[in-house]
GUNUTI-146802 format. One line per field, with one value per residue (C-alpha): residue in three letters; residue number from 1; x, y, z. Coordinates in steps of 0.2 Angstrom, whole numbers, plus 5000, padded with zeros to 4 digits. Layout:
BEGIN
zagu	Ala,... .
margu	NUM,... .
xx	X,... .
yy	Y,... .
zz	Z,... .
//
This chain:
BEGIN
zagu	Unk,Unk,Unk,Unk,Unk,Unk,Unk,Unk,Unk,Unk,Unk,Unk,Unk,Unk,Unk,Unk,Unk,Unk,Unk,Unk,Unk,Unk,Unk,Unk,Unk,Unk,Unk,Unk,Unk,Unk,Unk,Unk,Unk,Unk,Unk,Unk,Unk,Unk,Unk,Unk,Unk,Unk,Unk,Unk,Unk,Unk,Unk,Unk,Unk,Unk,Unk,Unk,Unk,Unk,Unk,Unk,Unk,Unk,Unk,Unk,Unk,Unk,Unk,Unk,Unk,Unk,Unk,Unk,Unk,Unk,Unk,Unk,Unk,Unk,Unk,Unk,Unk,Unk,Unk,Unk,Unk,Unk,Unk,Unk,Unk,Unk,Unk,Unk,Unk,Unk,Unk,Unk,Unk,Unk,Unk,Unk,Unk,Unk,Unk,Unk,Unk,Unk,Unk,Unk,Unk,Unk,Unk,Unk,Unk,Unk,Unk,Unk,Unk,Unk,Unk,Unk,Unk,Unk,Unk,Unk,Unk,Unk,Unk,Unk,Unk,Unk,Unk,Unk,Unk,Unk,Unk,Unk,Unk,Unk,Unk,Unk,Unk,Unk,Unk,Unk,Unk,Unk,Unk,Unk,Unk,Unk,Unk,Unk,Unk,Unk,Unk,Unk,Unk,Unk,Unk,Unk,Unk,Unk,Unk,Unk,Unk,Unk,Unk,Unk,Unk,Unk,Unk,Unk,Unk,Unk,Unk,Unk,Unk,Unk,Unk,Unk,Unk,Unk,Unk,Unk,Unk,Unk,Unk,Unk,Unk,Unk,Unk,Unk,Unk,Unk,Unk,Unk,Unk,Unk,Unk,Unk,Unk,Unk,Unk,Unk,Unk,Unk,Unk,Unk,Unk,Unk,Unk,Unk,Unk,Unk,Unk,Unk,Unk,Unk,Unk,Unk,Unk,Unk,Unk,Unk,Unk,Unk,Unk,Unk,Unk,Unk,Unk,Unk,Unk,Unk,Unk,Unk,Unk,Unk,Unk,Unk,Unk,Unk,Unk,Unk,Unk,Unk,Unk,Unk,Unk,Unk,Unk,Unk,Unk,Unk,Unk,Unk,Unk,Unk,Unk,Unk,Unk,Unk,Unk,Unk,Unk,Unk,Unk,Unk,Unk,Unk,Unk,Unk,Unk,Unk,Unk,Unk,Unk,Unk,Unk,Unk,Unk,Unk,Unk,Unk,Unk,Unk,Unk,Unk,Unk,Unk,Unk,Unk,Unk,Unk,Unk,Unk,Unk,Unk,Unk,Unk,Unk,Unk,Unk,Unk,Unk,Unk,Unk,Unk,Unk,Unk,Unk,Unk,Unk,Unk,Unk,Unk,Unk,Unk,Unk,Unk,Unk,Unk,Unk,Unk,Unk,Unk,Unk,Unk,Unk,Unk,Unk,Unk,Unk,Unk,Unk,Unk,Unk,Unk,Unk,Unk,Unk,Unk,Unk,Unk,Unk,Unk,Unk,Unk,Unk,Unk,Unk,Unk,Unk,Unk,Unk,Unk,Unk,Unk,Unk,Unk,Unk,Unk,Unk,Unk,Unk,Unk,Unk,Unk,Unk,Unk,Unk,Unk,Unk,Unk,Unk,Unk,Unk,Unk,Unk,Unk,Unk,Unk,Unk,Unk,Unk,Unk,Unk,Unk,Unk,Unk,Unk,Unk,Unk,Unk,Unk,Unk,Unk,Unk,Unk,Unk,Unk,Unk,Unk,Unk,Unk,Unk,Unk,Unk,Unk,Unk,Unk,Unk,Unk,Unk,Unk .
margu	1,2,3,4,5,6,7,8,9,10,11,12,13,14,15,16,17,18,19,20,21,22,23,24,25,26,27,28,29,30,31,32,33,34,35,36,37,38,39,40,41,42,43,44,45,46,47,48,49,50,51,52,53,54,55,56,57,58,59,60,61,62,63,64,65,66,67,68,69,70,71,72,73,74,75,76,77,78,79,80,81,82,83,84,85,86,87,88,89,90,91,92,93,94,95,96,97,98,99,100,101,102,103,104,105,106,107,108,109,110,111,112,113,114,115,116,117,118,119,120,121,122,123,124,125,126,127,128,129,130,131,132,133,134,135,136,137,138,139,140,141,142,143,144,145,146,147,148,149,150,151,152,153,154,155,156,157,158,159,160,161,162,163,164,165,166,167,168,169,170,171,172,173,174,175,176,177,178,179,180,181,182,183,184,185,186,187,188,189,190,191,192,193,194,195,196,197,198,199,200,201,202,203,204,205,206,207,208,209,210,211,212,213,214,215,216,217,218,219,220,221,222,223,224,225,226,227,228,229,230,231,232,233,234,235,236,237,238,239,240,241,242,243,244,245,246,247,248,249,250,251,252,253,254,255,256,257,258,259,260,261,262,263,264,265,266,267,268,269,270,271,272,273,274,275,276,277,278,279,280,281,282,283,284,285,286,287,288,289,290,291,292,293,294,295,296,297,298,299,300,301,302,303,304,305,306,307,308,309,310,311,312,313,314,315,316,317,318,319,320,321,322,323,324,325,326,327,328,329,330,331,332,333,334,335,336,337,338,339,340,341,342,343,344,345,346,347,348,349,350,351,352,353,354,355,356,357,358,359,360,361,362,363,364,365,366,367,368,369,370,371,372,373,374,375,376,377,378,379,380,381,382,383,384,385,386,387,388,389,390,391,392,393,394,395,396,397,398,399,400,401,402,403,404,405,406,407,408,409,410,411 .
xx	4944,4949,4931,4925,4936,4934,4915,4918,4929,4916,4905,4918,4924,4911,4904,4913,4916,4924,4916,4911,4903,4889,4887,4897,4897,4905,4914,4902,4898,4884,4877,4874,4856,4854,4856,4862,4860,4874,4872,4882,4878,4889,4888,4897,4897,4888,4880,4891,4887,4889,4896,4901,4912,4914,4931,4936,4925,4908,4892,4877,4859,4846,4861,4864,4869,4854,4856,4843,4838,4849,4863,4864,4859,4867,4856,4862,4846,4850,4866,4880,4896,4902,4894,4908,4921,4931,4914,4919,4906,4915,4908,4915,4908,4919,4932,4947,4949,4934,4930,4928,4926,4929,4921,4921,4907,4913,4900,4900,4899,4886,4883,4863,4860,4847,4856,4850,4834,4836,4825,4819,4807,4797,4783,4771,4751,4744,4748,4748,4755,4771,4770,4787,4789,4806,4812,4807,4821,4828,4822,4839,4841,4824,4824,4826,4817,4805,4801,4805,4808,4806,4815,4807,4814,4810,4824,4835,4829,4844,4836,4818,4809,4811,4795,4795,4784,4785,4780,4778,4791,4777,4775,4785,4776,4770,4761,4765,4750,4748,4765,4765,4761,4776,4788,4803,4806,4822,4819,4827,4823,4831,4827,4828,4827,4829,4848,4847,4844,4854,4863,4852,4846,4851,4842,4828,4819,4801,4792,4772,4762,4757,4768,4784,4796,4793,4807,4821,4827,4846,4861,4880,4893,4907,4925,4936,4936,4937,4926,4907,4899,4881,4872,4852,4838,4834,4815,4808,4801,4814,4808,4799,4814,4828,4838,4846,4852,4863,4867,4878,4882,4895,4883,4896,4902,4892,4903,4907,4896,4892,4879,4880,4866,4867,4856,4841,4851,4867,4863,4882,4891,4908,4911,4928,4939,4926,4932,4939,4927,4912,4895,4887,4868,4865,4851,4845,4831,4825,4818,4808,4800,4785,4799,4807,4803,4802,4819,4825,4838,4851,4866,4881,4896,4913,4918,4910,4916,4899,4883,4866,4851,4836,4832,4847,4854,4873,4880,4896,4893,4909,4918,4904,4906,4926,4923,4909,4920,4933,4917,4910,4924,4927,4909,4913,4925,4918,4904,4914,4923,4908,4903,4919,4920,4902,4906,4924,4912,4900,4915,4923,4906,4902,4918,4920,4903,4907,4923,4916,4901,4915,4925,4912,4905,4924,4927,4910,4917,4930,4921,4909,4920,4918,4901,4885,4877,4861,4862,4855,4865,4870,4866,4879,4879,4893,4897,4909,4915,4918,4936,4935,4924,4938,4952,4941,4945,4963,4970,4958,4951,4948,4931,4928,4914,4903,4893,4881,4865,4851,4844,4856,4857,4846,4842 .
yy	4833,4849,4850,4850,4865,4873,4872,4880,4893,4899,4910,4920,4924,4927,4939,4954,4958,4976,4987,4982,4995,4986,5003,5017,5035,5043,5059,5068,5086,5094,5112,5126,5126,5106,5094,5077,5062,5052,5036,5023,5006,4996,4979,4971,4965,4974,4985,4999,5017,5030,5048,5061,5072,5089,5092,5085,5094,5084,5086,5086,5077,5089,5103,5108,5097,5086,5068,5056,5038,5034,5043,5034,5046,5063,5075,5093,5103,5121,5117,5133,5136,5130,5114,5109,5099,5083,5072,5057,5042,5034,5015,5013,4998,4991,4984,4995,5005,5012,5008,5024,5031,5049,5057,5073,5085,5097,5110,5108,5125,5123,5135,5127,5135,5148,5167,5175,5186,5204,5219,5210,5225,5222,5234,5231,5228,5226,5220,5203,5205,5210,5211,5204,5211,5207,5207,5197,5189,5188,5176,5167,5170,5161,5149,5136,5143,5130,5140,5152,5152,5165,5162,5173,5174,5187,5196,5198,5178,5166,5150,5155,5145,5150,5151,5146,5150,5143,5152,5151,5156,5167,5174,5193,5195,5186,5194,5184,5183,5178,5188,5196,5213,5226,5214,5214,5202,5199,5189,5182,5175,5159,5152,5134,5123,5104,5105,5115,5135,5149,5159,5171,5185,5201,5202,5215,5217,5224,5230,5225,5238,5240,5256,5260,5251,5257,5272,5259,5257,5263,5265,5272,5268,5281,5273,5286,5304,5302,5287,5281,5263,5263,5246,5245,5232,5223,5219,5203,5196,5199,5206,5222,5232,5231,5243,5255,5274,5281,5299,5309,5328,5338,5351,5364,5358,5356,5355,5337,5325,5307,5296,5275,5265,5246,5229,5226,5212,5222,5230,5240,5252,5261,5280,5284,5299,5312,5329,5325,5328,5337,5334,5325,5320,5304,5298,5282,5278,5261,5261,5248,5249,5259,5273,5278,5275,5290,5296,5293,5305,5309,5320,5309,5320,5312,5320,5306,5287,5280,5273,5281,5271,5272,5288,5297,5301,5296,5289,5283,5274,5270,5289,5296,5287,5289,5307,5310,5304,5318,5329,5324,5321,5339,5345,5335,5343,5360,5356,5351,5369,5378,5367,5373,5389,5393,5382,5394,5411,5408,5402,5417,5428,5422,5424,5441,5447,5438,5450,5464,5464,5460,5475,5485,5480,5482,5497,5505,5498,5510,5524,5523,5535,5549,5547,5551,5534,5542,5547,5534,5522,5523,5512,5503,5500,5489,5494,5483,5486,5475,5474,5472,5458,5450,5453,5443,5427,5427,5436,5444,5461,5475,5479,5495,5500,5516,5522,5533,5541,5536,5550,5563,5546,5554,5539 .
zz	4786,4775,4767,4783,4787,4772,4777,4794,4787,4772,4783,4789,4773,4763,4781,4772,4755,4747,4737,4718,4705,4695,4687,4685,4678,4661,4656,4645,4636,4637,4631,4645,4649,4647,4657,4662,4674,4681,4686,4701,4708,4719,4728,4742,4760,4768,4757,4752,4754,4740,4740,4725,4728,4715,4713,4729,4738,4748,4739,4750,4748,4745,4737,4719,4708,4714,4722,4724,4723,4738,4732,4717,4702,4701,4690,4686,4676,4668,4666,4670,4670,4687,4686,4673,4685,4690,4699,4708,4715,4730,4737,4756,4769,4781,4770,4772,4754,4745,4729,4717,4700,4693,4677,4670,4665,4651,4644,4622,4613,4602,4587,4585,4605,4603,4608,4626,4627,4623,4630,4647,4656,4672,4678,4692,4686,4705,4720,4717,4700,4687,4669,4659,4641,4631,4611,4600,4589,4574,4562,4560,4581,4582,4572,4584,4597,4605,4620,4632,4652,4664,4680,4697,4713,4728,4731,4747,4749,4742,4749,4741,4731,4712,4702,4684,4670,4654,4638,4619,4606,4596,4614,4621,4636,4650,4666,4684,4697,4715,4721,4737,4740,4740,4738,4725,4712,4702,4685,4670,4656,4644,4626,4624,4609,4607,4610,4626,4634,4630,4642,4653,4649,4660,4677,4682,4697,4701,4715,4716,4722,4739,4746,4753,4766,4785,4791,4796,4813,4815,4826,4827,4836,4836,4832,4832,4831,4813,4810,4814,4811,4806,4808,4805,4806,4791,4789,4798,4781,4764,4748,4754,4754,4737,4747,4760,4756,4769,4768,4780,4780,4795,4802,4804,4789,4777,4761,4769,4763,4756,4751,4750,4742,4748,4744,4756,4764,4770,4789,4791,4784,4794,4788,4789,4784,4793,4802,4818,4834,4821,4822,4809,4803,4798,4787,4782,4770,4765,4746,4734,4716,4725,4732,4750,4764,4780,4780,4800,4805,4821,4824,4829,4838,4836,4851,4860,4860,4864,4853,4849,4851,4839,4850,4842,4860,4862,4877,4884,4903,4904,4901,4910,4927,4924,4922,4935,4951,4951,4951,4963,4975,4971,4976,4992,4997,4993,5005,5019,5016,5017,5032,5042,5035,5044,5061,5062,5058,5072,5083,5081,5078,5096,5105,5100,5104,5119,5122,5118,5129,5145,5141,5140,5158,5161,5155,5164,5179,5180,5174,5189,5201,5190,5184,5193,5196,5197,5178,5168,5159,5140,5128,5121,5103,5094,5075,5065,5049,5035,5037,5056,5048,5036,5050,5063,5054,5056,5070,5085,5084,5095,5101,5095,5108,5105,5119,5112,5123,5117,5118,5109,5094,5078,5066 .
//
């Protein structure tokens, strides 16, 4: 009867099983510019999963260091600096604690590593092409010497692939071929020997030919009254330009000046400290091993809180529809002023003409005893004066009547 249970039971408890390492990594030393390969098994039910961690930190498939084979192999090439740290390999499945081991990578100083290049130069041969020329060694510098690398990359590209050519010790130069037209290069160089590489030689980048960046795209945004932020495109494809030069000068004050050189992958730059509301011109030039590109240039004012375009015109909607309505309430009303002012002048125009022609057929009324009606009648001719003009429009005026026979009038 227990057997029978026993029987019953074993599936279930051999259905899951923690973590077990079959093989696990070592602490070891190794030379900068070598390299080594960890290695981690692990069985249980189910199959565990494997993760390293460096220094605590995740380490990613497909990052550097490299791992593969299903995450069981760790390899670090051309070892550096910063690959000496605390690496742990970490079994997990569905039992509740993971199974893990740590180790420690540690890089030896060996006095048998060959010293660093000296004297690396790069020049451009053609379009497709650089030529690499660096020192030969000493003799006991050299001795050792099995080979040397040189290291390309095209510049302003981090994730780009790195090309790598392989040379022989009795070799100081080395000429690279199918590059990309008027694109910049940044190289290096390392000696190896059977122990390992030395450390890098110092980094130099070249141009191959093909001409100069286009004139860069820009634009400015005005901070302040004392400050201006510049931010610019960057080229579509990296490696045709190594940098930017931004220049800016005050047009009234020219003594004021400044000049900034920055690598081909930064696009702003803020100016700060400037005269408060001047006018400034700012220039930008983007630059490779063939030369500058067409300088482009606009005048910035400080006075205004907008941002130029690439046309160089600055604009600020927002003040400039705050600032418009007052005006333009203003011009209303100055319309409707002149509007009134002309419908009260006729008013008045015409009442008095009005007034005056009554009084004068009044005022011949009266004149008619004394007057021989046979004699013909005189002409009547109103004159009025400026002033009467001006006083018209506040209190009435007296008609001031002339009658004047036509005949005796001289013009």
């Amino acid at each position: 009867m227990k057997l029978r249970c026993f029987l019953l039971l074993l599936p279930g408890l051999i259905s899951s099983a923690p973590p077990e390492f079959v093989q696990w990594p070592q602490s070891s030393s190794r030379p900068a510019g070598g390299s080594v390969v960890f290695s981690c098994t692990a069985q249980g039910v189910p199959e565990p999963h494997l993760i390293w961690l460096k220094n605590g930190k995740l380490l990613a498939p497909g990052a550097t260091p490299k791992l593969t084979n299903n995450n069981t192999t760790l390899a670090i090439t051309r070892i550096a600096p910063e690959d000496e740290a605390i690496y742990q390999c970490i079994a997990e499945n569905s039992a509740p604690a993971p199974t893990r081991r740590a180790l420690r990578l540690a890089i030896s100083q060996s006095d048998e590593l060959p010293e660093a290049p000296a004297g690396l130069r790069a020049s451009p041969l053609s379009s497709s092409g650089l030529r690499l020329t660096w020192e030969q060694q000493s003799e006991r510098a050299s001795q050792n010497v099995i080979g040397y690398v040189l290291h390309i990359r095209m510049l302003g590209e981090p994730d780009s692939k790195e090309l790598q050519e392989a040379v022989s010790k009795t070799t100081f130069q080395h000429e690279f071929s199918n590059l990309e037209a008027a694109t910049t290069y940044s190289i290096y160089l390392k000696a190896y020997s059977a122990l390992g590489a030395s450390q890098q030689s110092g980094t130099v980048t070249a141009t191959t030919l093909g001409g100069v960046p286009s004139s860069p795209s820009f634009y400015t945004k005005v901070l302040n009254q004392t400050a201006i932020q510049v931010y610019w495109e960057l080229p579509s494809k990296p490696g045709k330009v190594e940098g930017f030069r931004l220049v800016y000068r005050g047009v009234s004050h020219p003594d004021v000046q400044g000049q900034e050189t920055f690598p081909g992958h930064i696009n702003t730059h803020s100016i700060s400290h400037l005269e408060p509301a001047a006018v400034y011109e700012i220039q930008l030039v983007a630059f490779n091993g063939n030369g500058d590109s067409p300088a482009n240039r606009r005048l910035v004012s400080l006075e205004e809180g907008g941002s130029s375009g690439a046309g160089g015109q600055s604009c600020n909607c927002d003040q400039s529809a705050d600032g418009s309505m007052p005006g333009l309430l203003i011009g209303i009303h100055t319309g409707l002023a002149c509007i009134l002012f002309c419908l009260l002048f006729l008013m008045f125009g015409y009442r008095h003409s009005f007034l005056c022609r009554k009084s004068s057929s009044w005022e011949a009324g009266g004149l008619s005893g004394s007057v021989d009606p046979r004699a013909p009648k005189p002409e009547s001719i109103e004159l009025m004066t400026q002033r009467n003009l001006s006083a018209m429009l506040t209190q009435p005026a007296p008609c001031a009547v002339l009658d004047v026979d036509v005949q005796d009038a001289s013009y």
